[in-house]
Backbone as XML, in Angstrom:
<?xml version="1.0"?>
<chain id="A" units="angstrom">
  <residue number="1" name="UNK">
    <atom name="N" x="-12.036" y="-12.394" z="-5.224"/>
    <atom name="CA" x="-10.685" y="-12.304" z="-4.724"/>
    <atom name="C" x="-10.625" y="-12.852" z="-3.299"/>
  </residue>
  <residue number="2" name="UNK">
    <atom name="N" x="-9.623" y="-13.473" z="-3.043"/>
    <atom name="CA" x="-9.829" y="-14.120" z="-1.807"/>
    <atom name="C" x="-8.459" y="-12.922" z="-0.767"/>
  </residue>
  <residue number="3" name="UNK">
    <atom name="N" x="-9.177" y="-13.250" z="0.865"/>
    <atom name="CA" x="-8.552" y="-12.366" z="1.704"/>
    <atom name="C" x="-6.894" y="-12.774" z="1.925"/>
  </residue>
  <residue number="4" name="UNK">
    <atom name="N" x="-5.985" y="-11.721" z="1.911"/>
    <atom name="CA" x="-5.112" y="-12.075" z="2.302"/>
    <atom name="C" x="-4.982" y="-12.801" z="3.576"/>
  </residue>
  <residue number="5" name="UNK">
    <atom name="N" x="-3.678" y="-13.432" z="3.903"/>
    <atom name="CA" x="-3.727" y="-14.361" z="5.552"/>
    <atom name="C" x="-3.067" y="-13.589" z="6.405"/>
  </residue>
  <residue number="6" name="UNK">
    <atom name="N" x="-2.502" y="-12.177" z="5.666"/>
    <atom name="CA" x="-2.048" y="-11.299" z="6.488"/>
    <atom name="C" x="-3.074" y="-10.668" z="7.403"/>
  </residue>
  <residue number="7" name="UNK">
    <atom name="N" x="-2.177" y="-10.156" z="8.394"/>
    <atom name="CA" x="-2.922" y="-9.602" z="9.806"/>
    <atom name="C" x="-4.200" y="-8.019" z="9.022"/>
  </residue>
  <residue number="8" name="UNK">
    <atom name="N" x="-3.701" y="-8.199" z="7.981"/>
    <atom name="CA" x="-4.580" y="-6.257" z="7.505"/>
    <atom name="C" x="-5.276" y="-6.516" z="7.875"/>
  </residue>
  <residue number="9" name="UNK">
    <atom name="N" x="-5.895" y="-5.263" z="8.529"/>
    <atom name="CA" x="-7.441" y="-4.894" z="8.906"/>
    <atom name="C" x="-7.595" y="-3.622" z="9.018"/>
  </residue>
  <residue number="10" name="UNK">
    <atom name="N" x="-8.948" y="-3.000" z="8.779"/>
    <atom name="CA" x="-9.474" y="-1.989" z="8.539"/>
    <atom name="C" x="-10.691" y="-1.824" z="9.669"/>
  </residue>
  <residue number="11" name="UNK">
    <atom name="N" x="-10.599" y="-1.163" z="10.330"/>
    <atom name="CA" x="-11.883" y="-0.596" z="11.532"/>
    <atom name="C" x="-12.562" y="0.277" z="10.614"/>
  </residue>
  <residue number="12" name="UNK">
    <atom name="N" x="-13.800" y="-0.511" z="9.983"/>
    <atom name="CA" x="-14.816" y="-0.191" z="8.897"/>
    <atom name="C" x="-16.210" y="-0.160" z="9.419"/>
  </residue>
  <residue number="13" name="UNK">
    <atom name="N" x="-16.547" y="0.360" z="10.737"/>
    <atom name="CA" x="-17.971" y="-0.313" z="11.144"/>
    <atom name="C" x="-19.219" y="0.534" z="10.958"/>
  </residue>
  <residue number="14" name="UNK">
    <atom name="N" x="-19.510" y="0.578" z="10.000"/>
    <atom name="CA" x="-20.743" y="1.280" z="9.566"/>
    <atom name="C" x="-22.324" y="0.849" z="10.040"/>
  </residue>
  <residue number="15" name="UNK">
    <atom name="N" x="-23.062" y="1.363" z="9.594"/>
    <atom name="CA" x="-24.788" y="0.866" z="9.521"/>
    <atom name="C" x="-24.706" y="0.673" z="7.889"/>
  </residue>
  <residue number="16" name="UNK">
    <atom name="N" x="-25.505" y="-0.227" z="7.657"/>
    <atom name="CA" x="-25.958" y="-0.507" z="6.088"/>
    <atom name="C" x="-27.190" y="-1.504" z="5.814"/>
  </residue>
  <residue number="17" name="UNK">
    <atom name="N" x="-28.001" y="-0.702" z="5.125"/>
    <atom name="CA" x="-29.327" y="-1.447" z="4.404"/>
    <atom name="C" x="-28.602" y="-2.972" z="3.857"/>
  </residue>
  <residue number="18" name="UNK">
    <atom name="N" x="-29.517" y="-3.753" z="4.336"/>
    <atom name="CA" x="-28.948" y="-5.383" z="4.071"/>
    <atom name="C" x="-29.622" y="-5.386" z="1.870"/>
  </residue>
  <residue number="19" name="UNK">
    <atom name="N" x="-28.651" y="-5.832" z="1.500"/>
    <atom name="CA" x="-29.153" y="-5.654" z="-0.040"/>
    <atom name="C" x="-30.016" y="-7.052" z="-0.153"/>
  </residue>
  <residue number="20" name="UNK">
    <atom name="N" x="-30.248" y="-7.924" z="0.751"/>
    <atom name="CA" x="-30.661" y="-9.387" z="0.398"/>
    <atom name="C" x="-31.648" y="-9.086" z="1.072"/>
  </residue>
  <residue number="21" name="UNK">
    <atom name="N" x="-32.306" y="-8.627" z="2.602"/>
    <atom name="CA" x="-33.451" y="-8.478" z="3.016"/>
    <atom name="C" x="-34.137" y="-7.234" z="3.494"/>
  </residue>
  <residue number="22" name="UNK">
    <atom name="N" x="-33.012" y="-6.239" z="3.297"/>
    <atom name="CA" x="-33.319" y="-4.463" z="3.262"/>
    <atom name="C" x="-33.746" y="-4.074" z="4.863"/>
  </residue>
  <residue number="23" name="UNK">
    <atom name="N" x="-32.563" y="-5.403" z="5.784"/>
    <atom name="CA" x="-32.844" y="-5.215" z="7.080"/>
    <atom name="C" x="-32.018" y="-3.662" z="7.404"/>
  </residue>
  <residue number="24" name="UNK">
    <atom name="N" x="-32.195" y="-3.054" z="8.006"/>
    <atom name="CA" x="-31.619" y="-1.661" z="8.530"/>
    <atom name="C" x="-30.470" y="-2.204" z="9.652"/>
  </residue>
  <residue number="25" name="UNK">
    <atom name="N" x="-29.187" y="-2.435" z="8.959"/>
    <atom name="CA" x="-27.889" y="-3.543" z="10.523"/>
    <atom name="C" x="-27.017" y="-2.078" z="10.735"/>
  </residue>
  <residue number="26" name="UNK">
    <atom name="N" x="-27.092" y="-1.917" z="12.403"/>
    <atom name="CA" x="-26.335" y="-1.395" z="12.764"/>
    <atom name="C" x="-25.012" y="-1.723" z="13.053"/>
  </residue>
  <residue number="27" name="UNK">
    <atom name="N" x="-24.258" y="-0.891" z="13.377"/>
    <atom name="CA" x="-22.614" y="-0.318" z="13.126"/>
    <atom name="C" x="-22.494" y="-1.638" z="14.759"/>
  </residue>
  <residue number="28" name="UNK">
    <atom name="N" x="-21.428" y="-2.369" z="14.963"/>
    <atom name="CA" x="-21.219" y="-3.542" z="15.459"/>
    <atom name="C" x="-20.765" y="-3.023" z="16.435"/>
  </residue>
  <residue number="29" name="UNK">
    <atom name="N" x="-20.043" y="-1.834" z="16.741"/>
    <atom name="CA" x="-19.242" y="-1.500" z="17.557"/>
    <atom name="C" x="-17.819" y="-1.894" z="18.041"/>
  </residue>
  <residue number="30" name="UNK">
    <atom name="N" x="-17.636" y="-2.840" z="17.942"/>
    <atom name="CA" x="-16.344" y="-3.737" z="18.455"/>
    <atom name="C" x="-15.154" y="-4.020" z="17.268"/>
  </residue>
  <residue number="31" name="UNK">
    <atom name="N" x="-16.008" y="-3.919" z="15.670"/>
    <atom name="CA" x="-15.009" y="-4.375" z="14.664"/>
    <atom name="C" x="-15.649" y="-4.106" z="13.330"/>
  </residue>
  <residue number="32" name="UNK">
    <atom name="N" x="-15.511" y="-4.063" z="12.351"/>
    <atom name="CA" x="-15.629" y="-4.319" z="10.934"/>
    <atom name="C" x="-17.396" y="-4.862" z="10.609"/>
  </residue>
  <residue number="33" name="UNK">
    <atom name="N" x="-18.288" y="-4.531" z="10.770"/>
    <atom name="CA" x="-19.485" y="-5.167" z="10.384"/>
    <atom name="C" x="-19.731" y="-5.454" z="8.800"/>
  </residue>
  <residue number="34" name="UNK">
    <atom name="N" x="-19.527" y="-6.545" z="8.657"/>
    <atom name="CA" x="-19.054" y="-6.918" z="7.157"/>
    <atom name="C" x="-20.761" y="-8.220" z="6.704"/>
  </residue>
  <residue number="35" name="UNK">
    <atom name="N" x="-21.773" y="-8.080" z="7.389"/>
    <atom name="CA" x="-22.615" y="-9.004" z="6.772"/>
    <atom name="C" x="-23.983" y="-8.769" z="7.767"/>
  </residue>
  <residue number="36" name="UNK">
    <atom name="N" x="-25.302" y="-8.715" z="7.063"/>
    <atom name="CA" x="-26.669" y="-8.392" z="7.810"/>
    <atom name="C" x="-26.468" y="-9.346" z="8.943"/>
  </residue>
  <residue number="37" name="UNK">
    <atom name="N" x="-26.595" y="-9.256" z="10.440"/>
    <atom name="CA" x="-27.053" y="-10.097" z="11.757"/>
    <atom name="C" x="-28.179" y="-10.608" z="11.437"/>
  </residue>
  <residue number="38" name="UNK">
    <atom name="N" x="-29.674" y="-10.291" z="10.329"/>
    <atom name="CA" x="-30.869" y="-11.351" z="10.461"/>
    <atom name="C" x="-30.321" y="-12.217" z="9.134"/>
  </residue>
  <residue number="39" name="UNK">
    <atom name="N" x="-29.838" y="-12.494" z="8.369"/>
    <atom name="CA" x="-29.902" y="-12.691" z="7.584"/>
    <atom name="C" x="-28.586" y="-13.772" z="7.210"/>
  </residue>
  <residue number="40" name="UNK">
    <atom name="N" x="-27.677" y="-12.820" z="7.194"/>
    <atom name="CA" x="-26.128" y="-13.256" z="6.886"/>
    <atom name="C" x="-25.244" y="-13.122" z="5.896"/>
  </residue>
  <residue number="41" name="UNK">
    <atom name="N" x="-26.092" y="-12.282" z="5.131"/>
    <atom name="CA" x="-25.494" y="-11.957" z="3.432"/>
    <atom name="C" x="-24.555" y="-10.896" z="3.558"/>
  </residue>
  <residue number="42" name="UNK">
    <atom name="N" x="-23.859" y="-11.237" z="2.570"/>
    <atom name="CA" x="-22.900" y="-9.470" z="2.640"/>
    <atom name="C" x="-22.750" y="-9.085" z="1.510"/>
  </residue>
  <residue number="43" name="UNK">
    <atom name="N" x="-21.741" y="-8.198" z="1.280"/>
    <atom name="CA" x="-21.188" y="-7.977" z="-0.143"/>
    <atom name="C" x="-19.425" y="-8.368" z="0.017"/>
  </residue>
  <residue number="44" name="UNK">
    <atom name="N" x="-19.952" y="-8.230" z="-1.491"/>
    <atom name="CA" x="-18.217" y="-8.616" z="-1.992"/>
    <atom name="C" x="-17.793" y="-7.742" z="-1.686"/>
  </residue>
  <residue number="45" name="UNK">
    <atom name="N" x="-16.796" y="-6.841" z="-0.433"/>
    <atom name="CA" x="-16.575" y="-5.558" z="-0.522"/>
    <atom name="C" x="-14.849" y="-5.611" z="-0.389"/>
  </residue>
  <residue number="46" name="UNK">
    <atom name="N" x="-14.605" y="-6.227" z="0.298"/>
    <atom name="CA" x="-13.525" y="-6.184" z="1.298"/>
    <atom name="C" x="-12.216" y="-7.411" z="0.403"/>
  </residue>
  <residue number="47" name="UNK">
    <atom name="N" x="-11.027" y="-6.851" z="0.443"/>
    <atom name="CA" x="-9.734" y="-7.478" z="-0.214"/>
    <atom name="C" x="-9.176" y="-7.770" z="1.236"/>
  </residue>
  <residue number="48" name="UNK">
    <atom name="N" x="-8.872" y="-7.155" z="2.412"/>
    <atom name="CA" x="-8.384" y="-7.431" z="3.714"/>
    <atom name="C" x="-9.246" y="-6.576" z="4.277"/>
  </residue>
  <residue number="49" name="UNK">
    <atom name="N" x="-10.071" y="-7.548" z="5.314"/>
    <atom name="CA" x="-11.024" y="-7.139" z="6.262"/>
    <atom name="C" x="-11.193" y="-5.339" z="6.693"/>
  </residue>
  <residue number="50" name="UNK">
    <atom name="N" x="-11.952" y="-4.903" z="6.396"/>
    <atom name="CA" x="-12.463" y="-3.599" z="6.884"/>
    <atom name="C" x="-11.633" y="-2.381" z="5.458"/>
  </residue>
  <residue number="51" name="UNK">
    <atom name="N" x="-11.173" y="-2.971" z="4.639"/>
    <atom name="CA" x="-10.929" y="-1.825" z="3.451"/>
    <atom name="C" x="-11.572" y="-1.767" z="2.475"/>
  </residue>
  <residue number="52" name="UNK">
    <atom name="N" x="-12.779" y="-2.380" z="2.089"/>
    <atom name="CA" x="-13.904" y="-1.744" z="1.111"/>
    <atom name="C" x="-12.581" y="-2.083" z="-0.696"/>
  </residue>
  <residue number="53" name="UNK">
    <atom name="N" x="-12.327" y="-2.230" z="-0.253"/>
    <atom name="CA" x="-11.103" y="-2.006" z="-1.912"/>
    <atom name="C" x="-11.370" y="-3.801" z="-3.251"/>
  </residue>
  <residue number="54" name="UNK">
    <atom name="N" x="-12.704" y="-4.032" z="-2.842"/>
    <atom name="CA" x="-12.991" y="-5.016" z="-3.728"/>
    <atom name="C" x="-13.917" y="-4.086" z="-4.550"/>
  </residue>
  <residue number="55" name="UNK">
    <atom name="N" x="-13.670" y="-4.317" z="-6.170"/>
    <atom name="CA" x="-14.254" y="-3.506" z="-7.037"/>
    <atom name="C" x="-15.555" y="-4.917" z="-7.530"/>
  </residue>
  <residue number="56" name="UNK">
    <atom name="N" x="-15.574" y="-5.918" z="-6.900"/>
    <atom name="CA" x="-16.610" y="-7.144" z="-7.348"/>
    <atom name="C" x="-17.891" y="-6.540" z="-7.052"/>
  </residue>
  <residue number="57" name="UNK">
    <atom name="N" x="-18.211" y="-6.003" z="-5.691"/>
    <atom name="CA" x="-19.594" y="-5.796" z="-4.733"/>
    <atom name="C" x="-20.730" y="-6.931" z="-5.280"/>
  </residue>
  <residue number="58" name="UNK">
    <atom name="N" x="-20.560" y="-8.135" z="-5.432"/>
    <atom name="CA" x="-21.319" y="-9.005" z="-5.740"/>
    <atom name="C" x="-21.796" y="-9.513" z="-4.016"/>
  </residue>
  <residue number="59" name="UNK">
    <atom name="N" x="-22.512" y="-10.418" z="-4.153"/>
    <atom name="CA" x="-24.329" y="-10.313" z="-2.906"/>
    <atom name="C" x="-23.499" y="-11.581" z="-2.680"/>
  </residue>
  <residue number="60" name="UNK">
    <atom name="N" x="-22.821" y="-11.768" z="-0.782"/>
    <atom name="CA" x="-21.960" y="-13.031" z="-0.520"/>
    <atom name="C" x="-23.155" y="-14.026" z="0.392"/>
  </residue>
  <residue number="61" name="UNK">
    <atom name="N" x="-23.170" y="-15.237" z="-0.211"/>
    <atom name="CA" x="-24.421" y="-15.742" z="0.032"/>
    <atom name="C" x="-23.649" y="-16.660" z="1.684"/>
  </residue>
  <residue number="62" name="UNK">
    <atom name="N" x="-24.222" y="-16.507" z="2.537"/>
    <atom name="CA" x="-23.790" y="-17.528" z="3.220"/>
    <atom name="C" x="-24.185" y="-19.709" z="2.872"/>
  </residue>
  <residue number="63" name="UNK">
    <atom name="N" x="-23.039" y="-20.079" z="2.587"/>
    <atom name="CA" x="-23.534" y="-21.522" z="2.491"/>
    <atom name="C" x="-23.184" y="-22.591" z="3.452"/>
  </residue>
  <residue number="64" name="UNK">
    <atom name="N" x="-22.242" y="-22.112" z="4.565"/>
    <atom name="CA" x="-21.814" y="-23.283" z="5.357"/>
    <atom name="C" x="-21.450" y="-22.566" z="6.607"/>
  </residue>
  <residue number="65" name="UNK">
    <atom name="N" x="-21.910" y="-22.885" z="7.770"/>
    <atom name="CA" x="-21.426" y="-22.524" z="9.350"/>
    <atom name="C" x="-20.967" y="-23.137" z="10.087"/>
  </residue>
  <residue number="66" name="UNK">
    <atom name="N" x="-19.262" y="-23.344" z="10.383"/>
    <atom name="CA" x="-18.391" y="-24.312" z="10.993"/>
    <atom name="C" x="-18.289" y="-23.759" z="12.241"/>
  </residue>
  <residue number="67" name="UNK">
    <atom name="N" x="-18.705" y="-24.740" z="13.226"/>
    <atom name="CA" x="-18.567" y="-23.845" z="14.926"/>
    <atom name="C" x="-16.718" y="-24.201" z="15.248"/>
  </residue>
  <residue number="68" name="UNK">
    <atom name="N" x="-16.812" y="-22.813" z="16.042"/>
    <atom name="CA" x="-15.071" y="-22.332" z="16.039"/>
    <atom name="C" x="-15.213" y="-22.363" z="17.578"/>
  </residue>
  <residue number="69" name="UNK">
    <atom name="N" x="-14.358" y="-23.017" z="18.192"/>
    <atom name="CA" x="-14.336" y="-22.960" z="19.761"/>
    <atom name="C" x="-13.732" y="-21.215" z="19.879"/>
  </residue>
  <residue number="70" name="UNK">
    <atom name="N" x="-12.832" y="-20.776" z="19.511"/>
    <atom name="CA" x="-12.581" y="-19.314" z="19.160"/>
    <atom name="C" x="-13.321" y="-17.713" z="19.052"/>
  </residue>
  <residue number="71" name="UNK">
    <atom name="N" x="-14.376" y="-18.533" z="18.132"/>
    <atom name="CA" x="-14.729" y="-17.253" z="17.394"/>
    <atom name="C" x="-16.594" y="-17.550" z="17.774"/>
  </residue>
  <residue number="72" name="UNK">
    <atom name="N" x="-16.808" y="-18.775" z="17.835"/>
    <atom name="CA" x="-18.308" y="-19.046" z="18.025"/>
    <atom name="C" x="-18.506" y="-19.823" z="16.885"/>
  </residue>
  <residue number="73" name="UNK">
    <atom name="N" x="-18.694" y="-19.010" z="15.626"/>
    <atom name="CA" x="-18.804" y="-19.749" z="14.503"/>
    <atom name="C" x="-18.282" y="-18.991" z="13.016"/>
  </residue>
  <residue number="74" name="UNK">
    <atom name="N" x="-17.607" y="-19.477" z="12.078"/>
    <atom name="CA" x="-17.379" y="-18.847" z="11.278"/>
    <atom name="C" x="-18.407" y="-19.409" z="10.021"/>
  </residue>
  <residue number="75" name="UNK">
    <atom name="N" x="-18.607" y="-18.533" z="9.151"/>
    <atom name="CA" x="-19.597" y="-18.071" z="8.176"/>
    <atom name="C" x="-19.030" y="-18.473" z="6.707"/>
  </residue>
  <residue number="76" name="UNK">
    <atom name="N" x="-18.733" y="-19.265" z="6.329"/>
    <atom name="CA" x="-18.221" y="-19.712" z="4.741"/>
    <atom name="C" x="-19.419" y="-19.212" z="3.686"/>
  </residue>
  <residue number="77" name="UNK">
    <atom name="N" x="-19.137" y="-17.851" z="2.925"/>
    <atom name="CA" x="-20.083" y="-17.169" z="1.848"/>
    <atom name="C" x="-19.323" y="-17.653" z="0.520"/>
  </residue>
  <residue number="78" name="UNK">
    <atom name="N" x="-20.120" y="-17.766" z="-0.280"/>
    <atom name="CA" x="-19.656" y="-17.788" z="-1.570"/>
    <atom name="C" x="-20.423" y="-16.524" z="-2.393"/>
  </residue>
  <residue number="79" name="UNK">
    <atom name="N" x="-19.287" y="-15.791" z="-3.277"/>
    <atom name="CA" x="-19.855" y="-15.070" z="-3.794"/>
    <atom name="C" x="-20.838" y="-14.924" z="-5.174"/>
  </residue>
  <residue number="80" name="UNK">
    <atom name="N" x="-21.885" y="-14.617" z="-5.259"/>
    <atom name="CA" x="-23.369" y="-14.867" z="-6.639"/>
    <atom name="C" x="-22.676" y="-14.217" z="-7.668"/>
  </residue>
  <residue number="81" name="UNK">
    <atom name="N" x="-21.909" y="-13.535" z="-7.708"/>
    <atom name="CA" x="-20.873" y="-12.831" z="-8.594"/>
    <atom name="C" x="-20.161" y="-13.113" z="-9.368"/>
  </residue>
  <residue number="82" name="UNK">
    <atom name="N" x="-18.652" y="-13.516" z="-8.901"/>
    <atom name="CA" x="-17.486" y="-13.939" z="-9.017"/>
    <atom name="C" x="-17.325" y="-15.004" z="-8.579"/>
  </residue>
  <residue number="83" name="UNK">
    <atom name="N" x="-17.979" y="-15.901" z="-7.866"/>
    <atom name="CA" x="-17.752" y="-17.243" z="-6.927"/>
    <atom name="C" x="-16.972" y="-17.528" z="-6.711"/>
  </residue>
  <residue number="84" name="UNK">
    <atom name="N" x="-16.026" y="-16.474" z="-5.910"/>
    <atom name="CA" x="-15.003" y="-16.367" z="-4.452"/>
    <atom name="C" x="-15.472" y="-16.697" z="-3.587"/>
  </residue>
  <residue number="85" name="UNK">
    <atom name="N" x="-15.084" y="-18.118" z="-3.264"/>
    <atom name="CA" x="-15.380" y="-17.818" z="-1.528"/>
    <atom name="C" x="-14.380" y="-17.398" z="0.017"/>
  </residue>
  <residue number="86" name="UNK">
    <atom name="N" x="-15.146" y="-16.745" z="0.685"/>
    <atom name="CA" x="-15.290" y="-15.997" z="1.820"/>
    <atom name="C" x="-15.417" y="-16.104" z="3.178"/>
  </residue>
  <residue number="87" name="UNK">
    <atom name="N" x="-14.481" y="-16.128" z="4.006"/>
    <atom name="CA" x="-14.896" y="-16.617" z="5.417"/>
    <atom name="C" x="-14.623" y="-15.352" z="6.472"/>
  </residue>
  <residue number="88" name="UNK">
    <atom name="N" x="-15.770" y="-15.541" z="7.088"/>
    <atom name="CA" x="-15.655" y="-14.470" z="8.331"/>
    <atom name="C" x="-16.293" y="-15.021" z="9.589"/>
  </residue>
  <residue number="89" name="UNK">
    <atom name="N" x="-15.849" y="-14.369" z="10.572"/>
    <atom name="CA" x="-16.344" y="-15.153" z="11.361"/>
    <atom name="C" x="-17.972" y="-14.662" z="11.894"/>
  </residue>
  <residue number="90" name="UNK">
    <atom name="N" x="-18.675" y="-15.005" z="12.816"/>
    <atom name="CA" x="-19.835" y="-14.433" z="12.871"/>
    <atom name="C" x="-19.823" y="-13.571" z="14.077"/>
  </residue>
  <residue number="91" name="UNK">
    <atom name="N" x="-20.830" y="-12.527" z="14.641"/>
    <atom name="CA" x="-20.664" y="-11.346" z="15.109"/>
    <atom name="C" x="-21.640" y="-12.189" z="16.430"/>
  </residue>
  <residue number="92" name="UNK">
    <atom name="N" x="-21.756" y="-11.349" z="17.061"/>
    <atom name="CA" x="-22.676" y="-11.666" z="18.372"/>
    <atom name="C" x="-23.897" y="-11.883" z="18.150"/>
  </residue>
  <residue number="93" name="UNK">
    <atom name="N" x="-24.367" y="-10.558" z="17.332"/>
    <atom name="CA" x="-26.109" y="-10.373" z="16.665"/>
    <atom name="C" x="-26.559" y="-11.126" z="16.435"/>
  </residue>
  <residue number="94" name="UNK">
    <atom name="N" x="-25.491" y="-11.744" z="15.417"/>
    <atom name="CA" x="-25.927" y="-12.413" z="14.245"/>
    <atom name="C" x="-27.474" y="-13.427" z="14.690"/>
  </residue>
  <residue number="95" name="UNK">
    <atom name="N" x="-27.994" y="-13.040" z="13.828"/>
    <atom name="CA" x="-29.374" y="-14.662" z="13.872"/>
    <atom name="C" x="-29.039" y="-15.879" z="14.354"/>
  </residue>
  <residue number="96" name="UNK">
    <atom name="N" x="-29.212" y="-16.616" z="15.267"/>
    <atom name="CA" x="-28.954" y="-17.493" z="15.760"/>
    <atom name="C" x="-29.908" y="-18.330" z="15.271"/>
  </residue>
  <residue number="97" name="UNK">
    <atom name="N" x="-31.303" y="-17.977" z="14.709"/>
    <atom name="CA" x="-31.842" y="-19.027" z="14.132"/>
    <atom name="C" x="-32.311" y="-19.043" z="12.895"/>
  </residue>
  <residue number="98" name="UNK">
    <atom name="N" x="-31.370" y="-18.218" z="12.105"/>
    <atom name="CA" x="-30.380" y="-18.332" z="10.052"/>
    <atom name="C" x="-28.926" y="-19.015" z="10.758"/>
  </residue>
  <residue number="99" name="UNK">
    <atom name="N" x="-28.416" y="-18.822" z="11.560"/>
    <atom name="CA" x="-27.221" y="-19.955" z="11.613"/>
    <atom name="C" x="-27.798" y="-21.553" z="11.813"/>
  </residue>
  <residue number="100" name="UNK">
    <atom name="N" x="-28.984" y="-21.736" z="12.866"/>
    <atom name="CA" x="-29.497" y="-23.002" z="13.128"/>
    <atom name="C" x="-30.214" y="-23.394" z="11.712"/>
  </residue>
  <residue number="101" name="UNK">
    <atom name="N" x="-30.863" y="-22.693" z="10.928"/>
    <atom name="CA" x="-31.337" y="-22.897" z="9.510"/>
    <atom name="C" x="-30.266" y="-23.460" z="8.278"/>
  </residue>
  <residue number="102" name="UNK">
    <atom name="N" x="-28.869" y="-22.767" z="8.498"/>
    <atom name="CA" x="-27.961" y="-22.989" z="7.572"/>
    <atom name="C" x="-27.303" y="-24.164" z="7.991"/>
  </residue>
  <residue number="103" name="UNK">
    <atom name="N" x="-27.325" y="-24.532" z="9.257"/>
    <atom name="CA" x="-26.687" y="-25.987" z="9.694"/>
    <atom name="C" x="-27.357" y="-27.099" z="9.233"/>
  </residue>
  <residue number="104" name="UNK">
    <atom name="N" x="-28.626" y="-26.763" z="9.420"/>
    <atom name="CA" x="-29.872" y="-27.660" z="9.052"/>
    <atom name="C" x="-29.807" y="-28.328" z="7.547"/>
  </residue>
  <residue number="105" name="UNK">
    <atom name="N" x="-29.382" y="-27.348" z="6.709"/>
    <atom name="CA" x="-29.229" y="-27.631" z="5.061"/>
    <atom name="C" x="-27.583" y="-28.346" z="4.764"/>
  </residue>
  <residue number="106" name="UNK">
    <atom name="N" x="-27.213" y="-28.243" z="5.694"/>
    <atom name="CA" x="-25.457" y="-28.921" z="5.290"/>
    <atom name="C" x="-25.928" y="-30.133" z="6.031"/>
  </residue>
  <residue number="107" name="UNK">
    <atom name="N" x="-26.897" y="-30.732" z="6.204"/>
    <atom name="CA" x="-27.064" y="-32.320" z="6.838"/>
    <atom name="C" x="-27.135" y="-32.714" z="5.985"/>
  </residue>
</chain>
C-alpha cells in the first residue's frame, strides 16, 4: 500500500530488533523510527507514517538512495512481500557506509 501525500503522522518511536540483521535500533528520539540505522531494512508497517495500520509487515528492502538537499537523503524500499514501494527519508544514524554501498550498486 502506498503512503498517503497527506500531512498524517504518527509519533511511533520505538526500539526494535532489526528482522534483516537482528541489530538491537534504538527509539530515534526526534520522530517515527521506521527502518534499522546499520542496515536500512524495515517493515511493511506503516499506511501514514508512524501508525503501524499496514496488515502486509513484509521485510522493506532498501534499493535506491536519492540525496535530498532537505532531508539528506531519502531511502526508496521496495517491499519482498507485496512489492509496494516506499520512501522515507533517512535518519541521522543511519549507516553512512550501507547508504555509500547502496549508491555504489545504482551505478
Amino acid at each position: 500500500m502506498m503512503r498517503s501525500s497527506s500531512k498524517l503522522f504518527t509519533k511511533n518511536d520505538t526500539g526494535f530488533t532489526c528482522i534483516n540483521c537482528e541489530f538491537s535500533v534504538v527509539p530515534l528520539g526526534s520522530s517515527s523510527r521506521d527502518h534499522c540505522s546499520r542496515c536500512l531494512h524495515g517493515l511493511h508497517v506503516d499506511i501514514n507514517p508512524g501508525d503501524r495500520a499496514n496488515d502486509c509487515r513484509g521485510v522493506l528492502e532498501p534499493v535506491q538512495i536519492i540525496p535530498d538537499a532537505r532531508h539528506g537523503f531519502v531511502i526508496h524500499f521496495k517491499c519482498k512481500k507485496c512489492g509496494a514501494k516506499v520512501n522515507n527519508k533517512s535518519a541521522g544514524d543511519d549507516s553512512f557506509e550501507e547508504i555509500l554501498r547502496i549508491c555504489k550498486q545504482q551505478l
